[in-house]
N, C-alpha and C positions, 0 to 999 in steps of 0.2 A: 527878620528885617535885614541882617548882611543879604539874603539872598535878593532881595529888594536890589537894597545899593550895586551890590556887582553887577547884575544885570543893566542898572542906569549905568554905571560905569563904562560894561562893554558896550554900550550903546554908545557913548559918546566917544570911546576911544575909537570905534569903528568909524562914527561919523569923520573923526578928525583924519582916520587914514583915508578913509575915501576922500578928504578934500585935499589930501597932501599928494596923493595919487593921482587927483583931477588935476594938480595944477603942474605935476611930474609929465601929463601925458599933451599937455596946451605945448609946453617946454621941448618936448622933442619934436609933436607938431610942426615949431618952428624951425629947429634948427635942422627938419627934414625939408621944411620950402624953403628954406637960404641958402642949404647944400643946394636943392634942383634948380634953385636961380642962377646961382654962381656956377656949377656947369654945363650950365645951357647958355652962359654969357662967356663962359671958357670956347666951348661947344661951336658955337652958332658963327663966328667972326673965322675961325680953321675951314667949316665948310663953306662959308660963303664964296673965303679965297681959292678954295677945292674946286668951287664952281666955278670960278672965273678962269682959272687957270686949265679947267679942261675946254673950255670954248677957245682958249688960245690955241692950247695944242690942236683944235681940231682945225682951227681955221689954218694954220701951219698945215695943216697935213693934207688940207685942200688946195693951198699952194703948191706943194710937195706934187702931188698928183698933176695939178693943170699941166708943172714944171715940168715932169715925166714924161705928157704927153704932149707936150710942142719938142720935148728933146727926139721923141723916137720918130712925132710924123718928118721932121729934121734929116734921123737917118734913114729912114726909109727915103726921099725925096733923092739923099744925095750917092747912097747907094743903087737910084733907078738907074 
């Protein structure tokens, strides 16, 4: 008969790890989507400015150029 009860025993004692376990594994679940929220909400607002800020410098750097080129047709003219 103990060998009975031990075996109900380990039975329930496994059931109970397996539900402590199941709710051990919901628990990092989460706090693994609220880390990737919250660095993607870190994230997302640094590139966006990353992005804005290379369209600036390129449109500058298109200026830069036109500028370059009325300076040289300029000395070419006045050096004819």
């Amino acid at each position: 008969m103990d060998v009975v009860l031990t075996g109900r025993l380990d039975k329930d004692d496994l059931s109970t790890k397996l539900g402590l376990l199941a709710r051990k594994i919901e628990e990092v679940k989460v706090e693994v989507h609220d880390s990737l929220v919250k660095k993607h909400g870190e994230f997302y607002p640094l590139f966006d400015a990353t992005v804005q800020l290379r369209s600036r410098v390129s449109n500058v750097h298109t200026d830069i150029d036109t500028t370059l080129a009325v300076i040289e047709k300029q000395v070419r003219i006045v050096a004819s």
